[in-house]
PDB file of N, CA, C, O and CB in Angstrom:
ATOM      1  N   UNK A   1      15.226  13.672 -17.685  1.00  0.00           N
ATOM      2  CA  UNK A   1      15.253  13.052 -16.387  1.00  0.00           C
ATOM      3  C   UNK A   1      14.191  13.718 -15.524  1.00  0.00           C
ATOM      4  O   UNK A   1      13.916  14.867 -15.870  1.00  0.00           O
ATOM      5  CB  UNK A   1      16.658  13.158 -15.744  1.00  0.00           C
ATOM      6  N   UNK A   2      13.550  13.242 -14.490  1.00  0.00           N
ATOM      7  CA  UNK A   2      12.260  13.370 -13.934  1.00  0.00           C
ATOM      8  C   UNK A   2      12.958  14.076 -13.002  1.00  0.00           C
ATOM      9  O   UNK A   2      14.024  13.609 -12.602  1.00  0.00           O
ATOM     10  CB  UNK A   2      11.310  12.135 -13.539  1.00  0.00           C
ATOM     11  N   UNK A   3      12.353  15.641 -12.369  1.00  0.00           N
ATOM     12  CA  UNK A   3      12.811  15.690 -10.839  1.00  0.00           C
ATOM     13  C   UNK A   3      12.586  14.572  -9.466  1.00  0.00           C
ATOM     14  O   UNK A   3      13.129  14.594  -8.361  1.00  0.00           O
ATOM     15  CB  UNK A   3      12.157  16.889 -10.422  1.00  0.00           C
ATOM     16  N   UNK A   4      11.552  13.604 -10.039  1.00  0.00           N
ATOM     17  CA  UNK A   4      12.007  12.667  -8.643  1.00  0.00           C
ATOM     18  C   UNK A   4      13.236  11.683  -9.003  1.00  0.00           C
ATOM     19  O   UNK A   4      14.114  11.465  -8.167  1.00  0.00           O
ATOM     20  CB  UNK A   4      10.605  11.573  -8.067  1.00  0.00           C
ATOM     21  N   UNK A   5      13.249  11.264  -9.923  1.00  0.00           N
ATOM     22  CA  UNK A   5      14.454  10.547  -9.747  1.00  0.00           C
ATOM     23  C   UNK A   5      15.949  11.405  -9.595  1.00  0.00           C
ATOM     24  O   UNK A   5      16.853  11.057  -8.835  1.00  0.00           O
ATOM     25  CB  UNK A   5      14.482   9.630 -10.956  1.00  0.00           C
ATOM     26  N   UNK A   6      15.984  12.528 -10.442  1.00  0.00           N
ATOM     27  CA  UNK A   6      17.082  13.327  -9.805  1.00  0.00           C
ATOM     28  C   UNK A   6      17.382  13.689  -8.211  1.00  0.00           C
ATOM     29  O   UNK A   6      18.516  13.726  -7.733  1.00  0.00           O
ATOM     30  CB  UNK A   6      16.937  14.494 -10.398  1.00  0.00           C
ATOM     31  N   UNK A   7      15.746  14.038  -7.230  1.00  0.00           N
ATOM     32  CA  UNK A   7      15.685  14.270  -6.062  1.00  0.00           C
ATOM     33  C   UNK A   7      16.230  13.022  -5.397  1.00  0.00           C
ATOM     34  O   UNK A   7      17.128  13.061  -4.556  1.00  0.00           O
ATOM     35  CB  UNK A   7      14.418  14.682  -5.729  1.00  0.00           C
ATOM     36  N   UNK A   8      15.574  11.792  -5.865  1.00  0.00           N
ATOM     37  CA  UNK A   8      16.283  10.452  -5.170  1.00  0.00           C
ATOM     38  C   UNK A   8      17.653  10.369  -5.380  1.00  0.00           C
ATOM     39  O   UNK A   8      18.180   9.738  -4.463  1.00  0.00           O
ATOM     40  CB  UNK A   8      15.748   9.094  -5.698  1.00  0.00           C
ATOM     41  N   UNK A   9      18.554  10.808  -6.339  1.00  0.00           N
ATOM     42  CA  UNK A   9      19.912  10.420  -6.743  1.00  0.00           C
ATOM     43  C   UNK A   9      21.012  11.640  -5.416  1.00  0.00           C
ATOM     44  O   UNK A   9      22.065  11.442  -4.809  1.00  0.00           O
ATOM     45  CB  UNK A   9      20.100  10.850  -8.904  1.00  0.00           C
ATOM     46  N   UNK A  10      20.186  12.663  -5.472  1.00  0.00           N
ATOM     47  CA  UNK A  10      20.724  13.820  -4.257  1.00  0.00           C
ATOM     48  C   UNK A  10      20.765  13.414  -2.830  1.00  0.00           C
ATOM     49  O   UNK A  10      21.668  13.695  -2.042  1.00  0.00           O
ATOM     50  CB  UNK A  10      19.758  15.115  -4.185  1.00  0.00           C
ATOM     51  N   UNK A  11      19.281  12.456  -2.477  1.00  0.00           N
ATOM     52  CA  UNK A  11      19.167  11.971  -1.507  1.00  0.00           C
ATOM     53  C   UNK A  11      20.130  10.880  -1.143  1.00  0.00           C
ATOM     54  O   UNK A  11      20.677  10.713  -0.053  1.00  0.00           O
ATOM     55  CB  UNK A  11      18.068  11.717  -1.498  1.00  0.00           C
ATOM     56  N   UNK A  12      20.268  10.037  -2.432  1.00  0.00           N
ATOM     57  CA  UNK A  12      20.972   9.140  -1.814  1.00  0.00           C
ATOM     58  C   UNK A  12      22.407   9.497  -1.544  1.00  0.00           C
ATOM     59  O   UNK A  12      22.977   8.977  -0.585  1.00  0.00           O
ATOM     60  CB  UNK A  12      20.866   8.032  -2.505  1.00  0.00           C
ATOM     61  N   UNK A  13      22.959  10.253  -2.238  1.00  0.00           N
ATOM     62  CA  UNK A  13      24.386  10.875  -2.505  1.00  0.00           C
ATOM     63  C   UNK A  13      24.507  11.197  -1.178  1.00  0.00           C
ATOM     64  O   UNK A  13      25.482  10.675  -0.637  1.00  0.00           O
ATOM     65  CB  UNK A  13      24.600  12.176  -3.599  1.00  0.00           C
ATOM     66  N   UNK A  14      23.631  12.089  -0.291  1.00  0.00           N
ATOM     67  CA  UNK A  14      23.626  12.686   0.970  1.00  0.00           C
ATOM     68  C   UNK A  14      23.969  11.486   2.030  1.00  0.00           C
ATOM     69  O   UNK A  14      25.097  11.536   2.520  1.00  0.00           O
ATOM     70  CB  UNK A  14      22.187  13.419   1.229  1.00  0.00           C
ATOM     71  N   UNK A  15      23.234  10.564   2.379  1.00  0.00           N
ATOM     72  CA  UNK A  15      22.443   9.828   2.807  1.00  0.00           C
ATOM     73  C   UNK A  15      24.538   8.798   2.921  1.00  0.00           C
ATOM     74  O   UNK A  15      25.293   8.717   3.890  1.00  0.00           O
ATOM     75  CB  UNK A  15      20.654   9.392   1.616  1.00  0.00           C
ATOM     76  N   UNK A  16      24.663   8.410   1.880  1.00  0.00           N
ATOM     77  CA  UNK A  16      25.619   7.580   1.672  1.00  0.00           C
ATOM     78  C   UNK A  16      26.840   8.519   2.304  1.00  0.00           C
ATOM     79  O   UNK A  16      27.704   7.832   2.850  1.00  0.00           O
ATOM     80  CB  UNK A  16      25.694   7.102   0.098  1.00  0.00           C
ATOM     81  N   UNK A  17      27.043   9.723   2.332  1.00  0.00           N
ATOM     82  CA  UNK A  17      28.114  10.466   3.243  1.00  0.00           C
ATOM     83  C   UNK A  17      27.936  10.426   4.454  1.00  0.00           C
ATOM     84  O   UNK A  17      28.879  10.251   5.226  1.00  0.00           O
ATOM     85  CB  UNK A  17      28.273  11.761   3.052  1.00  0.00           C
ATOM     86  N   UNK A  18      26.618  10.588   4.883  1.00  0.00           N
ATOM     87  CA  UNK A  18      26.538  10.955   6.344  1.00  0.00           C
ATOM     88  C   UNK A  18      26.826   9.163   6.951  1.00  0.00           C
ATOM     89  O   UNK A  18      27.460   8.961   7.986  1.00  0.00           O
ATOM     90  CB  UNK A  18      24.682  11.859   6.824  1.00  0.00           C
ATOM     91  N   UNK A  19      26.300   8.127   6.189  1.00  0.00           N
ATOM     92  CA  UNK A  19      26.566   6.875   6.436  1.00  0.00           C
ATOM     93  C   UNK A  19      27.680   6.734   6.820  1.00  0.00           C
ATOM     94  O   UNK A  19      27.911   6.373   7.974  1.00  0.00           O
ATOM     95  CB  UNK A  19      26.375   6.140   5.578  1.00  0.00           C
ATOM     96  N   UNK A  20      28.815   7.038   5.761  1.00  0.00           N
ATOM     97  CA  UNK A  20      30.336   7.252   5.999  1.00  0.00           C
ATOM     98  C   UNK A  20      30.912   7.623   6.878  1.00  0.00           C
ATOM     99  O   UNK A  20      31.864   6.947   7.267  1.00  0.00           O
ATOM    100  CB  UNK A  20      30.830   7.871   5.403  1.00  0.00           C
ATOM    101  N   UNK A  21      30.533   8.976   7.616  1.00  0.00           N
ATOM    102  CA  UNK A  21      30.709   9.974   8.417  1.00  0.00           C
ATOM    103  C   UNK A  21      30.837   9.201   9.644  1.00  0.00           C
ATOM    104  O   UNK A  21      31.840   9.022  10.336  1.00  0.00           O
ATOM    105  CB  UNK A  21      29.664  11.025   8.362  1.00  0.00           C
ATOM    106  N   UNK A  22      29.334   8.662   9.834  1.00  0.00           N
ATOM    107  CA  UNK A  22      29.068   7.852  10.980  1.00  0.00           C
ATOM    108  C   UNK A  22      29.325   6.639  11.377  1.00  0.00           C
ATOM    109  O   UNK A  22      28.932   6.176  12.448  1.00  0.00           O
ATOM    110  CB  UNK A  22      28.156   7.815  11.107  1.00  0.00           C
ATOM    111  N   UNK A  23      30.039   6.008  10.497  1.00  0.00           N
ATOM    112  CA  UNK A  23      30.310   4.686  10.638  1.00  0.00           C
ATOM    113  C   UNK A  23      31.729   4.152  11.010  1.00  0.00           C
ATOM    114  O   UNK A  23      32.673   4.820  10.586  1.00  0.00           O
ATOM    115  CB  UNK A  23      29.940   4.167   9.508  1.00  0.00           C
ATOM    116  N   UNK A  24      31.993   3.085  11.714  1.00  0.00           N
ATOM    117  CA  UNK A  24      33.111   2.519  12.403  1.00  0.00           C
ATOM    118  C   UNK A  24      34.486   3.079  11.182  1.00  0.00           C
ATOM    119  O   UNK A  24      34.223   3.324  10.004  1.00  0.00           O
ATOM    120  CB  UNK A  24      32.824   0.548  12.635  1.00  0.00           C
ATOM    121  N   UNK A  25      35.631   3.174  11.655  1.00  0.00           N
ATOM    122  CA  UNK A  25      36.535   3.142  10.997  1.00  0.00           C
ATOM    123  C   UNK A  25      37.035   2.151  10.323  1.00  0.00           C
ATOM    124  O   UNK A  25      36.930   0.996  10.738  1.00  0.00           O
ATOM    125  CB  UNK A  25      37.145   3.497  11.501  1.00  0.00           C
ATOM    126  N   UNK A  26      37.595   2.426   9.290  1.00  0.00           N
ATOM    127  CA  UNK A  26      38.034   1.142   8.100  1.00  0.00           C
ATOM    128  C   UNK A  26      39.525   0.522   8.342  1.00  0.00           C
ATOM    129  O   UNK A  26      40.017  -0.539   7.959  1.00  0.00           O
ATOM    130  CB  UNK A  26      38.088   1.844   6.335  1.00  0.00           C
ATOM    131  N   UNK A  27      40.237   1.956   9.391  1.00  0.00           N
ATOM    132  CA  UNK A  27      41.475   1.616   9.461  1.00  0.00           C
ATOM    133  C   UNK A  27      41.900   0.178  10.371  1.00  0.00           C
ATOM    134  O   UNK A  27      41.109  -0.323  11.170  1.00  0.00           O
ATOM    135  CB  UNK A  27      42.070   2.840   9.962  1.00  0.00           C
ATOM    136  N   UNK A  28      43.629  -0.526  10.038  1.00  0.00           N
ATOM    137  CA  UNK A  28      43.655  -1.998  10.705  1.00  0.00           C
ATOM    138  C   UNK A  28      44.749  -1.511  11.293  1.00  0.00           C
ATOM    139  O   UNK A  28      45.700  -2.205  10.934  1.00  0.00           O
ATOM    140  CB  UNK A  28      43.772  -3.512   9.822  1.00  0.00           C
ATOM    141  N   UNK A  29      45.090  -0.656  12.025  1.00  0.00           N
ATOM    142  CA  UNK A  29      46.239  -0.176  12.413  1.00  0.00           C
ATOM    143  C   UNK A  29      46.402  -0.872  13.707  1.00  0.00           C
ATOM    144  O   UNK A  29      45.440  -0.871  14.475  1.00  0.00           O
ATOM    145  CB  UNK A  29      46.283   1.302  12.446  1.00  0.00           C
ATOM    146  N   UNK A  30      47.698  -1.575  14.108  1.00  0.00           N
ATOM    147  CA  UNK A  30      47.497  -1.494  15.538  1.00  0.00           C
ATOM    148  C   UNK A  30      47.357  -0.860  16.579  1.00  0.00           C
ATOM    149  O   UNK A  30      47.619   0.342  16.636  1.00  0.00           O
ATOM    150  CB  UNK A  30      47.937  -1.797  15.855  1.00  0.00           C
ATOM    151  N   UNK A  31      46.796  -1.743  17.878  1.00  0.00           N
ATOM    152  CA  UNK A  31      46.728  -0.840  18.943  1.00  0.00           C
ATOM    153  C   UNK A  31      48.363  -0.517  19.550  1.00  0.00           C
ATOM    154  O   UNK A  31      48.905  -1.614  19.681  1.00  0.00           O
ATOM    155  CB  UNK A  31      45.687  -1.540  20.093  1.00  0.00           C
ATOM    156  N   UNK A  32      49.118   0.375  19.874  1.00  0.00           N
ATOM    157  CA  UNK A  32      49.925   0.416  20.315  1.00  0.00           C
ATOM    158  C   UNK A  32      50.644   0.617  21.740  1.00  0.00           C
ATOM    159  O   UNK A  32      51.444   0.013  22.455  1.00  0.00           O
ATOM    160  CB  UNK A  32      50.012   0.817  19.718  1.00  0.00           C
ATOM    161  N   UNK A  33      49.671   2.182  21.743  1.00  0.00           N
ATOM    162  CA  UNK A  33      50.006   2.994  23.025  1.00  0.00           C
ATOM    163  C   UNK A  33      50.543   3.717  22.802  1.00  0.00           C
ATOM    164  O   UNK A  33      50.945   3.826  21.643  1.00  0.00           O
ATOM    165  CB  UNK A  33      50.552   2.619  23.987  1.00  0.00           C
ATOM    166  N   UNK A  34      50.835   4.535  23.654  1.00  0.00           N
ATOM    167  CA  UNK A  34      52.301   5.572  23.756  1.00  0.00           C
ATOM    168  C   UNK A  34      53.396   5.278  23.787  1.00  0.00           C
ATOM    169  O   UNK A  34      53.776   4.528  24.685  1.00  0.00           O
ATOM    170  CB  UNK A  34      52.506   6.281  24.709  1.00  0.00           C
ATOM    171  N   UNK A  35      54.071   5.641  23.060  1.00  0.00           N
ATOM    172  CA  UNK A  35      55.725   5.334  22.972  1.00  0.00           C
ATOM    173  C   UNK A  35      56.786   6.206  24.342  1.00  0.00           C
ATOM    174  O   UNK A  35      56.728   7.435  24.305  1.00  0.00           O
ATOM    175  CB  UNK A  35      56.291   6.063  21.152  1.00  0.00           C
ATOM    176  N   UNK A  36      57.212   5.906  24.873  1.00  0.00           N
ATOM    177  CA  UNK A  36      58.507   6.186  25.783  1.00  0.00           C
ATOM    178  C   UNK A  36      59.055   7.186  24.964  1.00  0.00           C
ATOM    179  O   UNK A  36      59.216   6.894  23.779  1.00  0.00           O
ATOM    180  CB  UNK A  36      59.610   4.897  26.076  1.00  0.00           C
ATOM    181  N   UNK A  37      59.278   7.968  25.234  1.00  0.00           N
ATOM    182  CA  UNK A  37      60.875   8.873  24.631  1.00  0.00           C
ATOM    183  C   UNK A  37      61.890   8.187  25.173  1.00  0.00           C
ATOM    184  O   UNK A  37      61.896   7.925  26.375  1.00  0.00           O
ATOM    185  CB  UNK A  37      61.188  10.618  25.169  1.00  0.00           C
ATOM    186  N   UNK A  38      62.988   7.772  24.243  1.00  0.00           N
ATOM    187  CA  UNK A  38      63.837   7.271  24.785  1.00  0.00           C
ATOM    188  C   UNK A  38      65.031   7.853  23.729  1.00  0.00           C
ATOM    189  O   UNK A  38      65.464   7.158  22.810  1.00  0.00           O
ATOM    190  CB  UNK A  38      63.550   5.772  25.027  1.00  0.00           C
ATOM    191  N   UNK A  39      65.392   8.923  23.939  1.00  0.00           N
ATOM    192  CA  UNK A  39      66.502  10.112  23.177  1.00  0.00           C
ATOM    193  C   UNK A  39      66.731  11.065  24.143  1.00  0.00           C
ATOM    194  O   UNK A  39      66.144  11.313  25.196  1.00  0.00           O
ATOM    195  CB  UNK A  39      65.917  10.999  21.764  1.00  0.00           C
ATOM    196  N   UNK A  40      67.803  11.615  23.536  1.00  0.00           N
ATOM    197  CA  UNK A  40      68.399  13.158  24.117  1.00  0.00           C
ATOM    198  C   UNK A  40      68.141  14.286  23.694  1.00  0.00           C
ATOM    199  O   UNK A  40      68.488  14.571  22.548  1.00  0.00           O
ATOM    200  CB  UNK A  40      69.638  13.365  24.052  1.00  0.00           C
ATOM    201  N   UNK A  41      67.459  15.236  24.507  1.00  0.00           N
ATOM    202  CA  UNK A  41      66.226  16.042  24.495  1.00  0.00           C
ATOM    203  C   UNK A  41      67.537  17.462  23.399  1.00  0.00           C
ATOM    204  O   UNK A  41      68.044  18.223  24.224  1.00  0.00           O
ATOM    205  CB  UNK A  41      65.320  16.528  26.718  1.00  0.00           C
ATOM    206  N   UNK A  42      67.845  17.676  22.440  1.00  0.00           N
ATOM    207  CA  UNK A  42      68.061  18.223  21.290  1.00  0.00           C
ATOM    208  C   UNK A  42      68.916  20.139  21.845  1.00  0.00           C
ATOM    209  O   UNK A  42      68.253  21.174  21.906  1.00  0.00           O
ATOM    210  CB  UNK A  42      66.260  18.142  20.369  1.00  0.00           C
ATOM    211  N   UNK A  43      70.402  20.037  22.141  1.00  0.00           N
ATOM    212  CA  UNK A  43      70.478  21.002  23.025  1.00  0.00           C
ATOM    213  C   UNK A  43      71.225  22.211  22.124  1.00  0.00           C
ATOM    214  O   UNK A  43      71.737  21.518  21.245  1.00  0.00           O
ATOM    215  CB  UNK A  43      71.246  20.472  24.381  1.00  0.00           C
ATOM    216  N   UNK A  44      71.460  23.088  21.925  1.00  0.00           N
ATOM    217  CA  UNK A  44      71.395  24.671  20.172  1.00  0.00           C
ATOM    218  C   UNK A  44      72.668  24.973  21.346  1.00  0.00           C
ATOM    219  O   UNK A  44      72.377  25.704  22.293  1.00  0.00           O
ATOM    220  CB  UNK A  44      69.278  26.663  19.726  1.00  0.00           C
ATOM    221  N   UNK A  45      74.160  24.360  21.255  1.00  0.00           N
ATOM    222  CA  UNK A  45      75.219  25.188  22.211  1.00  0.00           C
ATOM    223  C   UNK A  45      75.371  26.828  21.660  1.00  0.00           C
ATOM    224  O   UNK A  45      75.581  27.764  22.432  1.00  0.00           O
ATOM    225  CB  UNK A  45      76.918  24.348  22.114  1.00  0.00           C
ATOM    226  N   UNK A  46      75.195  26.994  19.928  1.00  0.00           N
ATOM    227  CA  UNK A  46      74.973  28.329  19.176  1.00  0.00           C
ATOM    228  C   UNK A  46      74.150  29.436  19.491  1.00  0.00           C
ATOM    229  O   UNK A  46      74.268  30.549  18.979  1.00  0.00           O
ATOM    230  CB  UNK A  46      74.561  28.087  18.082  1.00  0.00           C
ATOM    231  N   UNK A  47      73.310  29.110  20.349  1.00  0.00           N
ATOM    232  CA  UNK A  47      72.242  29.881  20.516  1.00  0.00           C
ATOM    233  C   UNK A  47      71.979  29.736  21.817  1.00  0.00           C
ATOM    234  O   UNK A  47      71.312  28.821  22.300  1.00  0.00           O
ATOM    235  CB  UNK A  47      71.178  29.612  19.698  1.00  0.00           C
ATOM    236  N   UNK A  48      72.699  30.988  22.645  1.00  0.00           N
ATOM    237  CA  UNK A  48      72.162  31.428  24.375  1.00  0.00           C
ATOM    238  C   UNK A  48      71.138  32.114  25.002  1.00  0.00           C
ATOM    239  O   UNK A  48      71.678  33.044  25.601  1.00  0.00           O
ATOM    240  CB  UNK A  48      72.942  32.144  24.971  1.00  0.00           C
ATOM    241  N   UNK A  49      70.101  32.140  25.155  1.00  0.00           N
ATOM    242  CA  UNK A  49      68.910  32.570  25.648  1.00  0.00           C
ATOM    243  C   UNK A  49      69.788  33.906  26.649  1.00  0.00           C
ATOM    244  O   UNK A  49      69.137  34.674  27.358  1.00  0.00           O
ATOM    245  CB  UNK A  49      67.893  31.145  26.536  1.00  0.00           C
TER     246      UNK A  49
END
């Protein structure tokens, strides 16, 4: 194998991560927001400060 075509195969390897890196997200998650707490905040009667 030639060092330029090996040098091109490094380059592109690079090249194709940083693409990745930089590019929009793939995820389809919805938008939601913040959720409310809507529970009772978790109270240890065993354990007195």
């Amino acid at each position: 194998m030639s060092i330029t075509r090996r040098l091109n195969q490094i380059l592109e390897y690079i090249s194709d991560a940083v693409s990745e890196i930089f590019s929009p997200t793939h995820d389809d998650y919805p938008t939601i927001g913040v959720q409310p707490f809507k529970g009772e905040p978790f109270k240890d009667k065993a354990r007195r400060h």
